[in-house]
N, C-alpha and C positions, 0 to 999 in steps of 0.2 A: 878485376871487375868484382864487386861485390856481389855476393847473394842476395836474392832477393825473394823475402819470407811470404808465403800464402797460408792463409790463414781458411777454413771451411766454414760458410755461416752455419748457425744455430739450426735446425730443421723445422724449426717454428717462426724463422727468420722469411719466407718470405709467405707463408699465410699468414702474419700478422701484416706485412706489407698490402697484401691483397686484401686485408680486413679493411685497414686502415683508408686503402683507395673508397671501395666498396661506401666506408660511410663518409667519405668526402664528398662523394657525388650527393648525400640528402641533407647537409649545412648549408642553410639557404643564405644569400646577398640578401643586402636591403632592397637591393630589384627585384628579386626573383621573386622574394614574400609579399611586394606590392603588387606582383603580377599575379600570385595566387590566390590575394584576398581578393582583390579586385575581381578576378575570373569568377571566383564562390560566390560574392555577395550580388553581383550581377544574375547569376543563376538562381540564387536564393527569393532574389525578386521576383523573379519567372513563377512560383509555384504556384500561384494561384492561374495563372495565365490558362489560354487553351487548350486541350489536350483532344486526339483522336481518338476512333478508335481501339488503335495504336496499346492506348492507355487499357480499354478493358481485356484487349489479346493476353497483353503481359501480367494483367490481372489471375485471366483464368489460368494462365501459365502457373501461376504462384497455388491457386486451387489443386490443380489437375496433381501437381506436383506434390503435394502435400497428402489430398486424398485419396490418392490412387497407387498402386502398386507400379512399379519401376517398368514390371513389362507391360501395363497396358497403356502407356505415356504417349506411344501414338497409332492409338485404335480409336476407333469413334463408333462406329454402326455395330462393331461386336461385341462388345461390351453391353450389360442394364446402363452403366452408368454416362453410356453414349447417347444412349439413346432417349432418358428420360432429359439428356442436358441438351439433347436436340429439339425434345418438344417444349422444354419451357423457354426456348427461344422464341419457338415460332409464336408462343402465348403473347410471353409477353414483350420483345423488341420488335421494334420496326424492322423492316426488310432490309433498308439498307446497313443494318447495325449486324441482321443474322447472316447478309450475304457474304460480306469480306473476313469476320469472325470464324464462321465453320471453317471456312478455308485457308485460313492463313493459323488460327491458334497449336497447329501444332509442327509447324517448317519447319523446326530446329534442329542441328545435331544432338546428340545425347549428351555435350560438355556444359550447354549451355541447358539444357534440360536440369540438369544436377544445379548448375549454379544460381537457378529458380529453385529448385529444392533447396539448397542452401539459403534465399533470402525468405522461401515460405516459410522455415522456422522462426525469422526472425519475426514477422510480420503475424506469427501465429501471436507471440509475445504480446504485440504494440494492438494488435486487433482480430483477434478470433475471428470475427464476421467477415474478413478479407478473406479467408481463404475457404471457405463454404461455396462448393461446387455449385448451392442452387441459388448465390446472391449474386446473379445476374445485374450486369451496368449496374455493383455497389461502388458507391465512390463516396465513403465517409470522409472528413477533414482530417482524420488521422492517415487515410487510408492514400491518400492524394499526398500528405507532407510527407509519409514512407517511402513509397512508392517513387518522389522527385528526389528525396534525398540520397535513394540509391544510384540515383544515375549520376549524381553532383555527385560524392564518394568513391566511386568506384574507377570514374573518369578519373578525378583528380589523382588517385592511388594507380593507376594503370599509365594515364596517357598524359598524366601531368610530370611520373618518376620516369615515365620513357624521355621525355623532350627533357629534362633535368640531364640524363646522362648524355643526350646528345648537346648540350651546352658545355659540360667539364670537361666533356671529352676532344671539344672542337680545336681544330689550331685559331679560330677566328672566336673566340668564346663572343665578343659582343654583337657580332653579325649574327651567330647564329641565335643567341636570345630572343633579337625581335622575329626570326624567322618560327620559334618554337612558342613565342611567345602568340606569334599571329594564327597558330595553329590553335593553342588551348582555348583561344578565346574566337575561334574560328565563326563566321554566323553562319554558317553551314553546321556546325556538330550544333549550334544555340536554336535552330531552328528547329530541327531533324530531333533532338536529344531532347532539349528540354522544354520546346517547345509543344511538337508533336508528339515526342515522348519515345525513343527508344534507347537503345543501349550499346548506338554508333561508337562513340569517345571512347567507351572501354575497349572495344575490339580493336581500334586503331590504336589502342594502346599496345595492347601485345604485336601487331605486326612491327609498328615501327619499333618494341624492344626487341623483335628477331632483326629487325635490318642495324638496330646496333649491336647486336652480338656477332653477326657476319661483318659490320665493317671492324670492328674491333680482333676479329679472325679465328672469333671462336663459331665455327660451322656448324657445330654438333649442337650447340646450343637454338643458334638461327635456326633451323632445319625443325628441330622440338618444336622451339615455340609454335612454327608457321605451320606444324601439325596439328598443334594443338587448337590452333585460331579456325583452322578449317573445320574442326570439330566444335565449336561454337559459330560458326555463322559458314554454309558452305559456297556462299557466294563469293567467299576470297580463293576460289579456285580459280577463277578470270584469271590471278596473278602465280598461278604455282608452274608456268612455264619458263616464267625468269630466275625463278625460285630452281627449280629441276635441274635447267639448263648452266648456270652458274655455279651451284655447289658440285656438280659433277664434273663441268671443266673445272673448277681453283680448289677442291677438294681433295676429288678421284683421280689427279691428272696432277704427277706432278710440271715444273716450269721446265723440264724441257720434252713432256706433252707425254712422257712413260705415265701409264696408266697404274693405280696403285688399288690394289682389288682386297687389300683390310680396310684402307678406309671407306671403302664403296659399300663393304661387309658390315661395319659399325654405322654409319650412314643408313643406309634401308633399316642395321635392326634397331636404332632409332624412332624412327618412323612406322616402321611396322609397330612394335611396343607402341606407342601414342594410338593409332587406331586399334589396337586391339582391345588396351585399356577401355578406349570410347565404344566400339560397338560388340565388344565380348557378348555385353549381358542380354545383343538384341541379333545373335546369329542364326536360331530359326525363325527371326521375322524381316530379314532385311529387305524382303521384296516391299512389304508397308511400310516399311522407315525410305525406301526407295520412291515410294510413292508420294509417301509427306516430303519429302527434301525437294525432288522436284518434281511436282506438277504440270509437264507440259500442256495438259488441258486449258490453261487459266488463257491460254492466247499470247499471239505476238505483243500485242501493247499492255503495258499497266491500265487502270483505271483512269490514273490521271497520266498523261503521255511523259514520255521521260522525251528530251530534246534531242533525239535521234537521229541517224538513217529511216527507220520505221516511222515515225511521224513523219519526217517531207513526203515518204510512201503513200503514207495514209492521207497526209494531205491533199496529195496529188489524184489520187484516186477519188476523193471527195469534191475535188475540181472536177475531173471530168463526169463524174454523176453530175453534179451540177449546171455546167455551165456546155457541155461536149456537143449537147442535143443545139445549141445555139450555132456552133459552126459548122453544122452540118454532118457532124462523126455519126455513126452507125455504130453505137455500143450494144455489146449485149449484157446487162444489167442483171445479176445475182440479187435475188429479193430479200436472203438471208444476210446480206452485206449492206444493204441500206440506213438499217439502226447497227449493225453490231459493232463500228469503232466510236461510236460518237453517244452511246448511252449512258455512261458513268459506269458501269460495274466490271467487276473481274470476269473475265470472260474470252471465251475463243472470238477470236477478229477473224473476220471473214469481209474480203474487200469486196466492193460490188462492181467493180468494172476490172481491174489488176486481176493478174492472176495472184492465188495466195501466196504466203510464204510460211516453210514449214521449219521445226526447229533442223532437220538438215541443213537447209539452207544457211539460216544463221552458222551453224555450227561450221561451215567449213570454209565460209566466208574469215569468221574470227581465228581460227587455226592457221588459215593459211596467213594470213597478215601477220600473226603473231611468231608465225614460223619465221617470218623475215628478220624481226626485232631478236628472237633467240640466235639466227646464226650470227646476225653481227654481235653479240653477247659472249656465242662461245668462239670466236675469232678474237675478240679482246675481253676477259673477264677481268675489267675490273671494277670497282665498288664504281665508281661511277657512272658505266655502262650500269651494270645492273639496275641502279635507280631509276636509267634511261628509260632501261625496258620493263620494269617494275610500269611507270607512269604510261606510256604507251600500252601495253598491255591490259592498262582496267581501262583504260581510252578508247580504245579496238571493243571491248568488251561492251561498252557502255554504247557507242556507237551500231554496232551491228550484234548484240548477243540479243537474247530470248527472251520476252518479258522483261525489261529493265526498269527496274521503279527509277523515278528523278533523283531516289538520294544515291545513288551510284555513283553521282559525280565526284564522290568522296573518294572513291578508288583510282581516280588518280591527281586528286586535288593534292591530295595527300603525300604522296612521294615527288611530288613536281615541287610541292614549298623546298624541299630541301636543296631542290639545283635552282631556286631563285637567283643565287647569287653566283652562280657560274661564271656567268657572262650575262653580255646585254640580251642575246637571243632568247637565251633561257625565262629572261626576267619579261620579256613582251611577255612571250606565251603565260606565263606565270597571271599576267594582269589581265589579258585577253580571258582563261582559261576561269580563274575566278570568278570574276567581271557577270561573265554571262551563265557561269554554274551557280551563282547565288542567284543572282535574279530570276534563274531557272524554279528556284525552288520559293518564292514569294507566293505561287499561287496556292499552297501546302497551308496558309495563314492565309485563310478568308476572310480572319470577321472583322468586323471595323477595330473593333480595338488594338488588335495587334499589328495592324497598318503601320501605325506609327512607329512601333518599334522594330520592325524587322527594315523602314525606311532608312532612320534614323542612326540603328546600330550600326547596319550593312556600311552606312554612307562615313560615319566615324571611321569605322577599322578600316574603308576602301581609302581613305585620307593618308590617317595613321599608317599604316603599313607598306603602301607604297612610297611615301615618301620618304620613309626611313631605308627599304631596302634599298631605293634608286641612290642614295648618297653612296652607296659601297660596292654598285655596281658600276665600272668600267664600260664606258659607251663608246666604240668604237664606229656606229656607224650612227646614222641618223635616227631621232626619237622620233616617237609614233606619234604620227599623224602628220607627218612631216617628210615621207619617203612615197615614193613612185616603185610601183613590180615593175619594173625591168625587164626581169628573165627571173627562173627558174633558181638563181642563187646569191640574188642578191641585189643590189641598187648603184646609180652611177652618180656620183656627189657631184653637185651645181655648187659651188663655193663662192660665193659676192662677197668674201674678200681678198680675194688671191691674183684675180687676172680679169680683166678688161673685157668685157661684149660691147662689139660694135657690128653697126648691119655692114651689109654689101659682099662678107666672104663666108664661109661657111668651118662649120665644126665638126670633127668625123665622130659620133657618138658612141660610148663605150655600152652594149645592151646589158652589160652585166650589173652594173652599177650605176643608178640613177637617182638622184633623190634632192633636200633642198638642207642650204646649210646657211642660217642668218648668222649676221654681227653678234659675236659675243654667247652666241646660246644653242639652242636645237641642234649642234652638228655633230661632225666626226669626232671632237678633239675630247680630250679626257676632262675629266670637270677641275683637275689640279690646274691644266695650260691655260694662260692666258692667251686671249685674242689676239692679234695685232691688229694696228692699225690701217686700216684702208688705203690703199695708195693711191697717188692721184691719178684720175683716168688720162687713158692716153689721149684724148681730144686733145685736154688742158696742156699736156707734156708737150705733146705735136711729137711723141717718140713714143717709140713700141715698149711695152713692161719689160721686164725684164727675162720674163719666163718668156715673153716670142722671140727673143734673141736668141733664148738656147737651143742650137739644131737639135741636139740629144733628147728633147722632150717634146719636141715636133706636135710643135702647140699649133692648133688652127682657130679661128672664128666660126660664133654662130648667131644667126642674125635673130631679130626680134622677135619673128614670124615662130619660131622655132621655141623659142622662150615663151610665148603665149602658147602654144600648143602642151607644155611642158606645165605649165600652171594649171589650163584647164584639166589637165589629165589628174594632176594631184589634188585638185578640188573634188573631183570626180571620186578618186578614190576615200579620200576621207568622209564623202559623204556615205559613199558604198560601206566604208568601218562600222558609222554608228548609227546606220541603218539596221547594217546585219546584228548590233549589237543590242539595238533597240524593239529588233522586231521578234527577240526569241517567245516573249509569253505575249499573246496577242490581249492583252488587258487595259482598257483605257487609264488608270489609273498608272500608268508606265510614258503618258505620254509625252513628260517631262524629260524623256531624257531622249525624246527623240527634239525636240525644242532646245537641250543641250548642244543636238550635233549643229544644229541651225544656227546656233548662237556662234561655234565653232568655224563653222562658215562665212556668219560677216565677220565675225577677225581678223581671218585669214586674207579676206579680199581687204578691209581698208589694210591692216599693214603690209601689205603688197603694194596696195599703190602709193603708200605712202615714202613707198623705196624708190631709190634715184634710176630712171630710164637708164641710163649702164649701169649694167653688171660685169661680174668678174667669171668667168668660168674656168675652174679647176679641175683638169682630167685624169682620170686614173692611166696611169703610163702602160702603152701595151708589153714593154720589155726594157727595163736599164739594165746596164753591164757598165763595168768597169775593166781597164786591164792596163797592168805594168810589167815589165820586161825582165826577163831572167838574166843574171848577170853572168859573164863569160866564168868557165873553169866549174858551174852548176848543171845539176839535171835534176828536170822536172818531169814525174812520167805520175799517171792519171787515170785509172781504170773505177770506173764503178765512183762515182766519189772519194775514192781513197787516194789520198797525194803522198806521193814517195819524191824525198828532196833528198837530192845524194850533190857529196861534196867533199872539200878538203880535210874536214873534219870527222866526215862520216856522214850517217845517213838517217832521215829522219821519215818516219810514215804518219799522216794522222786518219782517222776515218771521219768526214765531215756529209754521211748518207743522211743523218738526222737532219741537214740543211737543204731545202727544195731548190735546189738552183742546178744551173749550168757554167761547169768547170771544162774546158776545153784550152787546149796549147797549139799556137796560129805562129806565122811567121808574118811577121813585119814590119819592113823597110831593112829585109836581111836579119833580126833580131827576132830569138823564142820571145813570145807574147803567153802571158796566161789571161787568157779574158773570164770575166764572170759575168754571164748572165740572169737575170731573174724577169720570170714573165706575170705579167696582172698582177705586179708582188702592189699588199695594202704597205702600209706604212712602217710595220715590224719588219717585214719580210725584207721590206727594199734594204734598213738597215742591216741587216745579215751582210750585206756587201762587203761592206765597209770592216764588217766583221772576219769575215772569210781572207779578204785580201788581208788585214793584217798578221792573222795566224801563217797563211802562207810567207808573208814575207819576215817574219821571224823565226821561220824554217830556214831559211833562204840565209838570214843571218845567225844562224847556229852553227849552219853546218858551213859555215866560211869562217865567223870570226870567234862565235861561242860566246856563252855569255858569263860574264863573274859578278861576283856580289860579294859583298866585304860587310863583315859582322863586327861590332866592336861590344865585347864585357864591358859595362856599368856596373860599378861597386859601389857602396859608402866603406862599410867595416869587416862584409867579409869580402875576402878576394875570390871571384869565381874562376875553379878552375877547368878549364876544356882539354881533353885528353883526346887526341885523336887515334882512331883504332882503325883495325882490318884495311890495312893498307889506302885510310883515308874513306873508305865508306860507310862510315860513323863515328859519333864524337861520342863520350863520356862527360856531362858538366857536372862537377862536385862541389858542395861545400856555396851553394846558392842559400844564402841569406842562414849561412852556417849550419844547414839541415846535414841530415849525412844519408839522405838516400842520393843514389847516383841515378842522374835521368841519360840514360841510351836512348837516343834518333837513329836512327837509321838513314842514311840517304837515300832517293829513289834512285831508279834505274840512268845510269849515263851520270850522275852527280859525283863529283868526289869534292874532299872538304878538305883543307890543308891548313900549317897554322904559318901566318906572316912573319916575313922574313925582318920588315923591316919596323912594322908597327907592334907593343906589346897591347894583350891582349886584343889580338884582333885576328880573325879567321876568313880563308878564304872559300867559297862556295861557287862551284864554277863545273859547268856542260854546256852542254850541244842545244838540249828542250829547256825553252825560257818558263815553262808551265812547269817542269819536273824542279826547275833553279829555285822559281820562286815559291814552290811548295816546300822545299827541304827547310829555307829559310822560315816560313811563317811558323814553320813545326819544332824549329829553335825557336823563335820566339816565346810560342806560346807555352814550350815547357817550362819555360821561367817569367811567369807570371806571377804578379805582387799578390797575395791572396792576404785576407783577415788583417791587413797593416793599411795605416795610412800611405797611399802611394805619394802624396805632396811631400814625403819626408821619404819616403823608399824606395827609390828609382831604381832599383838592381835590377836587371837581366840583359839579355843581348840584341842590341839593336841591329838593323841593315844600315850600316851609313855609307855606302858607295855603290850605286851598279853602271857599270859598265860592260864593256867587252873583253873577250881575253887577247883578242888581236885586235892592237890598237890601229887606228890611221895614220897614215903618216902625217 
């Protein structure tokens, strides 16, 4: 056997490899570049557009920042320079401008404090008077294109190079484009960012680049960032329990669960460094920097209601003030709660009939929920779970947390786009979850002008981007609007074209699956299958389909009665869909899309009746099983999933636990039977059968007659030579296409390899496992493979041209 020489790369060999990746990820496609002009100049149009107060917060941010020293960044009333900025508030803005301003201009952590310091340099440059503590509501033409162009820039540099590497990186690079692409151009960051005006795009920038350094498996990096992000906005703490809980199980812990206490050690001092960098320089004032961060004073609700838990509260409470004293209830009515959720300002909510709710409450509501989503996290930590719980968690958060502004819905708009395309379930919620998180934030753009384009945009990209992901998701079960609840996990398919409805007997219905599946479209099948075609009803035939003849699928009828019950229910439901979807912002100017669901509805009824009085009903099977017979001189034995096949040859085990069924050994008509069962299997699952029984019985035929595979050398000019070694459990091929390195295989476990007695160049490959046979073989194959030659003229290497068995039949 030849030696075989190794060579040590260069030490600059693989940080040039890593350089090299590093600037692959920022050489843009001709799509990508049309995706980030397009995003810019669409934004670029915006500038002039409406701006909050939003716009003067981040203003004085830029002031404070520039003319104050580092420690008084967030003091207000101790300071001269608080207090003269508080009286010329009250001079000269209006109330509503001085109420939400005092209390919100200084929320920030200290990273994003700095990173205002850092744009008020810039802006000192572009306009001195921008950053002048006493130019209250200044909003020069310079000072408004600055100020938009920061958010455009910083987005695109943060949240445009995060979704870039999660495109290079993807195994699906074109799926995932339009998914990152429906994010950059999201109308939620266009509304919220450059609209209203804040500095949403960039912050999700940095998380989503920690959640690609963690699926990428660099921890220590993920872990930084998502430190860091919580030190510019500390609202992304909603999500540092899936953060927590993950890097300590797949980090701290290795895979077979031994706990590793260096990296748990470099991990915290990670993280510890990050916060200490951020609040070093603010250690004897943290209780005021505690106080600016969060505010519980300001109340359960935002100003304007986020689409909550707490809003149906508040609503409900509002009803019964209203309307309670009519049915005769005996409330006792709180006079401080009569204006306090329905006045427009920041403020404590105090209900007038409910008892209150305090940030306790919230808080143990949200922990406990979110405790649920972390242990199924740390029972399986992987990058998929994670996002799971990543998206549920700002969900949980957004739903029952403390004050929740409406743009929240970003926290988990945001990690939900990425499992759009998991599956069909994923991609509902994905449409549902959008759907009514934009529309949520429409009331955020009052004024007539921008009407139009938050309509218009919204209604584009809700086109655009669903329809591109639905082509690349897999629909396994029935599309929306088009399914019945059933039960708790799922729907029972009505299929009109499979089998025959006639009245007079009846149908035993499956509650777990119910729903409706037409000719050709809305149903189970994947969007590659073709329909078939309808067969003719039994009337016609005067004979039963073919499916009531088979006792094995113990088909029954269900009569008319039953099928209208089953319509009204699923007209029911769809109306109840885009009700609930039409009724989140109570605005007349939305009444359109409740005129959508209606529209929705008479479709549904004429193409209903436009369908033939029989139908075909297609039930989900409560249990198939198959089973064929063990042949004499075998044994079959079965514990746990695991099949041990003993025989004349020897003996073979496989572990088949990853397949959900039932394997059991019966006797029948005097003969061992192995039967396989599968219960409420969908239509994957049932296939496993067929699967199972054939692995079994190619045990079956190993261990009796073994199986052989004959390889035949293909030459032109040079002759390939195979050397068979270590007593037939590996071969030596030399002198393949005249190279002179020697390729060693190895056989697997139970293979020996032999050379024919009767054919030249021809080898035998021959055991017991037809899996371990046909592997040895493919792994001959592929080590003589035609590379850099035209293979029309270079056919060398070694083919399979025989498989049989080693014990022939007679």
């Amino acid at each position: 056997m030849a030696a075989q020489s190794t060579t040590r790369p260069h030490p600059s060999a693989s940080s040039s490899k890593s350089r090299s990746r590093w600037a692959s990820l920022f050489l843009l496609s001709s799509a990508e570049k049309d995706i980030f002009v397009l995003s810019s100049f669409i934004k670029l149009l915006l500038i002039p557009s409406y701006r909050s107060t939003d716009f003067e917060v981040h203003r004085n941010w830029l002031a404070i920042t520039h003319q104050l020293p580092l420690l008084q960044w967030y003091y207000d009333n101790t300071s001269e320079w608080s207090e003269r900025l508080q009286s010329i508030y009250v001079k000269l803005v209006s109330l509503t401008l001085v109420c939400y301003p005092l209390l919100a201009f200084r929320d920030y952590p200290p990273f994003f404090a700095h990173f205002e310091h850092f744009l008020s340099n810039l802006a000192y440059v572009v306009d001195p008077a921008m950053v002048q503590l006493a130019n209250l509501g200044y909003a020069s033409p310079l000072t408004i294109i600055f100020q938009r162009l920061s958010v455009i820039v910083t987005e695109s540099m943060v949240l445009g190079t995060s979704l870039l590497a999660y495109v290079r990186t993807s195994k699906d690079p074109e799926t995932q484009l339009v998914l990152c692409a429906s994010l950059l151009m999201h109308p939620a960051f266009l509304i919220v960012d450059h609209i209203h005006f804040q500095y949403n795009g960039f912050m999700f920038g940095i998380l989503i680049w920690s959640m690609w350094f963690i699926k990428e498996g660099n921890h220590l990096a993920g872990a930084a960032l998502f430190a860091v992000l919580l030190n510019f906005k500390h609202i992304y703490i909603y999500l540092a329990p899936p953060y927590f809980v993950y890097l300590l199980r797949s980090y701290c812990f290795s895979s077979n669960r031994a706990f590793l206490p260096r990296n748990l050690i470099k991990l915290g001092s990670i993280v510890v460094f990050v916060f200490f960098v951020s609040l070093g320089p603010f250690l004897r004032d943290l209780p005021q920097l505690g106080k600016r961060l969060f505010p519980f004073t300001r109340g359960l609700n935002h100003a304007y209601w986020a689409g909550n838990v707490w809003a149906l509260v508040t609503f409900f409470d509002r009803t019964l003030l209203k309307f309670g004293h009519l049915v005769g209830l005996k409330l006792q009515v709180d006079l401080k709660g009569v204006s306090s959720s329905t006045r427009g300002f920041v403020g404590d909510t105090v209900f007038a009939v409910l008892p209150d709710v305090k940030p306790i409450h919230c808080f143990v509501i949200t922990v406990a929920l979110q405790f649920l989503f972390s242990l199924k996290l740390w029972r399986s930590p992987t990058y998929k779970t994670f996002v799971w719980a990543l998206t549920l968690s700002g969900f949980t958060s957004f739903l029952f947390g403390w004050h929740v502004h409406e743009k929240a819905v970003l926290l988990f708009l945001t990690p939900l786009t990425f499992l759009a395309t998991e599956n069909y379930a994923f991609f509902r919620v994905f449409v549902i979850a959008s759907a009514s998180g934009i529309v949520s934030l429409f009331p955020l753009l009052f004024t007539p002008s921008e009407t139009p384009i938050k309509l218009i945009y919204s209604a584009l990209w809700f086109l655009i981007t669903f329809a591109a992901v639905s082509r690349v998701v897999y629909r396994d079960q029935p599309a929306p609007f088009s399914r019945l609840k059933g039960g708790v996990d799922g729907v029972l398919t009505v299929d009109a074209d499979e089998c025959v409805l006639r009245s007079g007997s009846r149908l035993e219905l499956d509650p777990v699956n119910l729903g409706w599946d037409t000719d050709g479209g809305w149903g189970g099948r994947s969007p590659h299958e073709t329909s078939p075609s309808p067969p003719i009803p039994s009337e016609i035939q005067n004979e039963p389909p073919a499916e009531m003849k088979d006792s094995e699928q113990q088909r029954k009828l269900m009569d008319l009665e039953d099928l209208r019950l089953v319509t009204a229910a699923q007209w029911a439901y769809d109306f109840y869909s885009y009700i609930k979807l039409a009724g989140l912002p109570a605005r007349r100017s939305l009444g359109w899309v409740r005129n959508l669901g209606l529209f929705h509805l008479v479709l549904s009824s004429f193409s209903l009746h436009l369908r033939p009085l029989v139908f075909l009903v297609k039930m989900k099977d409560i249990v198939k099983s198959q089973d064929f017979v063990i042949p004499e001189g075998v044994t079959v034995a079965i514990k746990s999933r695991i099949v041990k096949v003993s025989g004349p040859r020897g003996e073979l085990t496989k572990n088949i636990r990853h397949v959900n069924m039932d394997i059991q050994l019966t006797k029948k008509a005097g003969s061992n039977v192995v039967s396989l069962a599968v219960w409420h299997g969908a239509r994957k699952h049932l296939a496993c059968l067929r699967t199972v029984r054939s692995l079994i019985e190619n045990m079956i035929t190993g261990v009796t007659k073994g199986f052989l595979y004959k390889m035949r050398a293909v030459y032109a000019h040079f002759p390939i030579n195979c050397i068979i070694g270590e007593g037939g459990r590996s071969v030596s091929i030399r002198n393949f296409l005249g190279e002179k390195i020697v390729r060693e295989i190895p056989m697997l476990e139970g293979v020996t390899i032999s050379e024919s007695k009767v054919q030249k160049d021809e080898i035998i490959i021959e055991g017991n496992d037809i899996q371990n046979v046909s592997q040895s073989c493919a792994t001959i194959h592929g080590a003589c493979l035609v590379k850099n030659k035209d293979i029309r003229k270079f056919l060398d290497g070694l083919y399979v041209s025989e498989k049989t068995t080693v014990v022939q039949d007679e």
